[in-house]
C-alpha positions in Angstrom: 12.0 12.1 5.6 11.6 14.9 8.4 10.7 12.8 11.1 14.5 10.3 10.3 16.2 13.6 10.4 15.1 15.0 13.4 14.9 11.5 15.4 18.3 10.8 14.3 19.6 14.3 14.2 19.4 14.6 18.5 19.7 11.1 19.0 23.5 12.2 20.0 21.3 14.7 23.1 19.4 12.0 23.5 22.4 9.7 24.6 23.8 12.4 26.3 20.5 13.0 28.5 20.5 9.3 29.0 24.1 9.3 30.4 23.2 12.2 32.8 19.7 10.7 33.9 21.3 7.2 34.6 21.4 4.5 32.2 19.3 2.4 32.3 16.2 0.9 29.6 13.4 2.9 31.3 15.4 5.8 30.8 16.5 5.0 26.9 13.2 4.2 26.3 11.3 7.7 27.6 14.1 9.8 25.8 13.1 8.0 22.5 9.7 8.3 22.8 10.3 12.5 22.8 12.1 12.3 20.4 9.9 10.2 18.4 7.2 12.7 19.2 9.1 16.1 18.3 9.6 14.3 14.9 6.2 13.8 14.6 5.2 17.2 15.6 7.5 18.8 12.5 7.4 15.9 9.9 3.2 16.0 10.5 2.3 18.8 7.9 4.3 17.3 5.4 2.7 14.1 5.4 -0.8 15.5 5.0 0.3 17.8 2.2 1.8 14.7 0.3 -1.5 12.8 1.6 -3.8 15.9 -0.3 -1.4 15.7 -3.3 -2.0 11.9 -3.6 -6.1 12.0 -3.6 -6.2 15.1 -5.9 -8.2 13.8 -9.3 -6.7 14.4 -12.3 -10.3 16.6 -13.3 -9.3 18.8 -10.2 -6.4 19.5 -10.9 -5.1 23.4 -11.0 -2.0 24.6 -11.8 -1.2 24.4 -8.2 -1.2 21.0 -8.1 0.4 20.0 -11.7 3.9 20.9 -10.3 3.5 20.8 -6.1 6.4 21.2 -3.9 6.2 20.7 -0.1 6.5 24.0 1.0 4.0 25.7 -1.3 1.8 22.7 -0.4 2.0 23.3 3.3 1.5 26.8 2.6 -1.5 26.4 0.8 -3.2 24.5 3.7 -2.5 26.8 6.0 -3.8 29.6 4.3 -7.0 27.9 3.3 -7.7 25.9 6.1 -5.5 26.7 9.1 -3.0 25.5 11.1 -5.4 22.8 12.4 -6.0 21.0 9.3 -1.6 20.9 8.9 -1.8 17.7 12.3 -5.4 16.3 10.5 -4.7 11.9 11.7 -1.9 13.5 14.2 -2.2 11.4 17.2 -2.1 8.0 15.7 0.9 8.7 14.1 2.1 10.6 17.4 1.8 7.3 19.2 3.4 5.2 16.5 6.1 6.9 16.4 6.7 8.2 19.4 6.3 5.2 20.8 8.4 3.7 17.7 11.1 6.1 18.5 11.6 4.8 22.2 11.6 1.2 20.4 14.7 2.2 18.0 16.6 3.7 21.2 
């Protein structure tokens, strides 16, 4: 998903910040843990679209939600509710994976 592609997509920055900050597990570790976190920060509004797309009833649902993408999804909750509701359940999952992330390093 979003977070695998942005975790994995700097984990070459991430090796090169560890190589200029001294190598070391400590090191490693912190430098996943961001970059855990700034997955988590752009792969959170996608999971509570998909999350709202999963619990819609099949009386309630509008045209809308017979043929969802992500975007329009996202979209949608933003316009309705706000850029607040888009990180709804975000800092569990911030320290899972951000913490997850320095565990993969």
């Amino acid at each position: 998903g979003v977070w695998h592609a942005i975790y994995f997509g700097s984990m070459g920055k991430q090796k090169e910040a560890s190589a200029r900050f001294g190598q070391n597990k400590f090191t490693d570790f912190l430098l996943g843990c961001v970059g855990g976190a700034v997955g988590s920060v752009f792969s959170s509004p996608f999971d509570v679209a998909k999350s709202r797309l999963q619990n819609v009833s099949t009386q309630h649902m509008t045209l809308f939600h017979r043929n969802p993408w992500a975007l329009q999804s996202v979209y949608q909750i933003y316009n309705t509710e706000g850029v607040l509701a888009l990180y709804r359940g975000f800092l569990p999952k911030l320290l899972r994976l951000g913490l997850g992330g320095g565990l993969l390093i």
